[in-house]
C-alpha positions as CSV (number, residue, x, y, z in Angstrom):
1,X,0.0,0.0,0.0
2,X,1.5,3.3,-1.1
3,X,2.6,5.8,1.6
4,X,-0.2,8.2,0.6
5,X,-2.9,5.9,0.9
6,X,-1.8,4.5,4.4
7,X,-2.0,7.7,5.6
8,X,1.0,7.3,8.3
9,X,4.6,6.0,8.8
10,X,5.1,1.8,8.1
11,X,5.4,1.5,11.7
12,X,8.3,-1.5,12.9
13,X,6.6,-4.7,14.4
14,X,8.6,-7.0,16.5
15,X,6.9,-11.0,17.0
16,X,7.5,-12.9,20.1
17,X,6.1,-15.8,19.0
18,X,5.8,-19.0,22.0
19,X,7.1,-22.2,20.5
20,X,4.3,-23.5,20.3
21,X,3.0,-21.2,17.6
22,X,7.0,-21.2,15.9
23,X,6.3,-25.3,15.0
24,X,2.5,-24.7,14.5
25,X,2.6,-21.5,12.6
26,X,6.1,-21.5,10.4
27,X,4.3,-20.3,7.5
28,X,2.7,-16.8,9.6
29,X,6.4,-16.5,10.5
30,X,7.3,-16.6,7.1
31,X,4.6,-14.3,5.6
32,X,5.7,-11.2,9.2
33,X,9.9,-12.2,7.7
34,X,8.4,-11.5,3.5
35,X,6.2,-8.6,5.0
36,X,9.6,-7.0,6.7
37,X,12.0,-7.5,3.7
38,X,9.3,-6.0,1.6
39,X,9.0,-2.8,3.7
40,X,12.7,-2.3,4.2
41,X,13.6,-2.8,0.2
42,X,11.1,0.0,-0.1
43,X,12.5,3.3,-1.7
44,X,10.7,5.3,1.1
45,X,12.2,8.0,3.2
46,X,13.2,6.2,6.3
47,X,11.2,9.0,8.4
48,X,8.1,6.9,7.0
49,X,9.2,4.1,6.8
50,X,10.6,3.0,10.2
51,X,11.7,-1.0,8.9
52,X,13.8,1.0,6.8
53,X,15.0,3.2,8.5
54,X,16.0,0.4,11.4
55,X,17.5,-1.7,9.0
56,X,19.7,0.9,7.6
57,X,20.9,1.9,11.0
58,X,22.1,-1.6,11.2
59,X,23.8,-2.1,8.0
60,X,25.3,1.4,8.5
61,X,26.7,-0.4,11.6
62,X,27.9,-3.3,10.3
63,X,25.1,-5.7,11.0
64,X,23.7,-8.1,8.3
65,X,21.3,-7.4,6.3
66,X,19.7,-11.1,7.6
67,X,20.1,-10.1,11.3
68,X,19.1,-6.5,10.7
69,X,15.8,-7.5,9.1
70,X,15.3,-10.5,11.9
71,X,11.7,-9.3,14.0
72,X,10.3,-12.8,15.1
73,X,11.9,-14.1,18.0
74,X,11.1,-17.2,20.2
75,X,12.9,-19.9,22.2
76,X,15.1,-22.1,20.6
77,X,14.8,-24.9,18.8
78,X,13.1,-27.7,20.9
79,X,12.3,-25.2,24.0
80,X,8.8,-23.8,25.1
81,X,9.3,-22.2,27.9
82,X,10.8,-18.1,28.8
83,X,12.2,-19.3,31.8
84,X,10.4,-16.1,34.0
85,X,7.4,-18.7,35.5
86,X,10.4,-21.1,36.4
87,X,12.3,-18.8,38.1
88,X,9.5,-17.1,39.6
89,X,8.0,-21.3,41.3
90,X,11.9,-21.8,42.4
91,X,12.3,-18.2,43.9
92,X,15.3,-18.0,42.1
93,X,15.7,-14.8,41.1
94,X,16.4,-11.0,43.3
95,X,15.8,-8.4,41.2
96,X,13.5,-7.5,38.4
97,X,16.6,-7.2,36.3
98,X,16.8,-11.2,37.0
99,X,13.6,-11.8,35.4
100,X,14.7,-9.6,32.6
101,X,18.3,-11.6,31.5
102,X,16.2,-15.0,32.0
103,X,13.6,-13.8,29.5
104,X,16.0,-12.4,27.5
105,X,18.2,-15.6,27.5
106,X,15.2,-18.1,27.0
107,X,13.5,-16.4,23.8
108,X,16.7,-14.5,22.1
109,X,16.6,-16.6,18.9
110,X,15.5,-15.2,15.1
111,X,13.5,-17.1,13.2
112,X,12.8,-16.3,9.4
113,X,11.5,-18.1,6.3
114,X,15.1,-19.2,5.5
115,X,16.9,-19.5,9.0
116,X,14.9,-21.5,11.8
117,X,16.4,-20.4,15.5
118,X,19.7,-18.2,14.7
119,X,21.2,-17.1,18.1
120,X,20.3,-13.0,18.0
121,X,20.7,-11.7,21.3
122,X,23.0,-8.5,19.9
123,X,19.5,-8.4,17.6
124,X,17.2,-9.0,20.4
125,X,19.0,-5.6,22.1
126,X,18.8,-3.7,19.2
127,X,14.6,-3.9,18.2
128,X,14.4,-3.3,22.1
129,X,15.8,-0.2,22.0
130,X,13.4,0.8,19.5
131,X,10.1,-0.3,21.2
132,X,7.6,2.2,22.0
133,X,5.1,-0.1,23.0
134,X,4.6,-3.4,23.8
135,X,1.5,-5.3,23.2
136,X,0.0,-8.4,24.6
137,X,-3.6,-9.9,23.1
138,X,-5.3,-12.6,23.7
139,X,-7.6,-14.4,21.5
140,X,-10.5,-16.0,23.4
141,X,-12.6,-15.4,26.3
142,X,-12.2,-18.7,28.2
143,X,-9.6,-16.9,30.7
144,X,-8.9,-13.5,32.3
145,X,-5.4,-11.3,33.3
146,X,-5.6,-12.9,36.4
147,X,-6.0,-16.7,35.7
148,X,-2.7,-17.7,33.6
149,X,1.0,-16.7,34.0
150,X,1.3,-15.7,30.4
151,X,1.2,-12.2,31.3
152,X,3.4,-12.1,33.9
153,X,5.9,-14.4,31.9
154,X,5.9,-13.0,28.8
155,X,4.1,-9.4,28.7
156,X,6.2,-8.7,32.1
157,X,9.2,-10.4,30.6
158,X,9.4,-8.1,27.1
159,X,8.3,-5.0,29.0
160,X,11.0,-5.9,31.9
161,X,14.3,-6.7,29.1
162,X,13.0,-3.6,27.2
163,X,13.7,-1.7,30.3
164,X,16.6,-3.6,31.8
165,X,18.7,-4.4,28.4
166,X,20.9,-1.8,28.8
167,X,20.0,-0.5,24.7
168,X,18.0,2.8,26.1
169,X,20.3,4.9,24.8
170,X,18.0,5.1,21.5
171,X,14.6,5.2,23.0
172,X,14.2,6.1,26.4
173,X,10.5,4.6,27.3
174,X,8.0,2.9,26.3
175,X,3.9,1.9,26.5
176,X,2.3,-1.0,27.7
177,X,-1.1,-2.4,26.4
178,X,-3.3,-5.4,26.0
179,X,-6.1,-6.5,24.4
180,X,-8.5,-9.0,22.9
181,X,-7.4,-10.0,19.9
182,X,-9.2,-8.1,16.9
183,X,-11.8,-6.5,19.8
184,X,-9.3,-3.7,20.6
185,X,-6.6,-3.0,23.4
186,X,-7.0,-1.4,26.6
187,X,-5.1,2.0,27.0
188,X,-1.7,2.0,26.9
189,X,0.4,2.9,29.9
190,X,3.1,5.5,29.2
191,X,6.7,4.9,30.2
192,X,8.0,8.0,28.8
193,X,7.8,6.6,25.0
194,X,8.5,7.2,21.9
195,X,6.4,6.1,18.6
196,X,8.2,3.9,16.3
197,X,7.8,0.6,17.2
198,X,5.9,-2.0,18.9
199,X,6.4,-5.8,19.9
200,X,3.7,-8.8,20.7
């Protein structure tokens, strides 16, 4: 769709996707990787189109172009779990910073239409620092907020490593939201954010 028709910037979308839906769902993984490389190969100025204009910064920087345009992220190969829930049964952990690094370490690897579960932690650290929001939704109306630890695990854990990775230097904040699937999303909470990018 063509910059005047959209009627805004092409924002930047990062996936968290659980591993259950990476080995159910490889071909939605593969149309969000397509979708990405199509934006960024745009010849768009990167103040609209912000895939572009991330991308660039990374190439400019010496990244790859196939880590630079990596956006779905998930455990590795063979793991379904973030770790945070774990930790949080064992009491294993001190700080909020904790919970961060074992998210962080549990879901920090790329998966595209061509590479399935690339270590990307440096890449993990980089869309971070470019979230303004992060976004949790949920799809059906058999449970609540309150009655899984999905939120806790994995909304808490991206909003946690967003904050604790150390990246800020690029975007300082962010906003928090959820909602139910294509029924909308609550308001999002401000943390001092920015507008370029979001993650789910």
């Amino acid at each position: 769709m063509p910059l005047d028709r959209l009627g805004r910037p092409r924002v930047d979308v990062v996936v968290r996707a659980s591993g259950f839906f990476r080995d159910s769902f490889a071909a939605a993984i593969g149309l969000v990787d397509e979708a990405v490389c199509r934006a960024a190969a745009l010849d768009e100025p990167p103040e609209h189109n912000f895939v572009r204009k991330h991308v660039l910064a990374d190439v400019h920087a010496g990244v790859g172009m196939e880590e630079a345009l990596a956006r779905v992220f998930a455990p590795r190969p063979g793991a379904y779990v973030d770790g945070v829930a774990q930790a949080v049964e064992a009491g294993c952990w001190e700080t909020r910073r904790d919970l961060a690094e074992i998210y962080a370490r549990w879901v920090d690897h790329a998966y595209t239409r061509d590479r399935y579960g690339v270590p990307a932690r440096d890449a993990l650290i980089r869309r971070a620092a470019e979230l303004s929001v992060v976004l949790k939704t949920r799809d059906n109306e058999e449970h609540d907020v309150f009655d899984t630890d999905d939120y806790f695990r994995d909304f808490g854990g991206w909003s946690r490593w967003r904050r604790s990775s150390g990246a800020g230097g690029r975007r300082r904040g962010s906003a928090t939201a959820h909602g139910r699937g294509s029924r909308g999303c609550a308001a999002p909470r401000k943390r001092r954010g920015g507008r370029s990018g979001g993650a789910s």
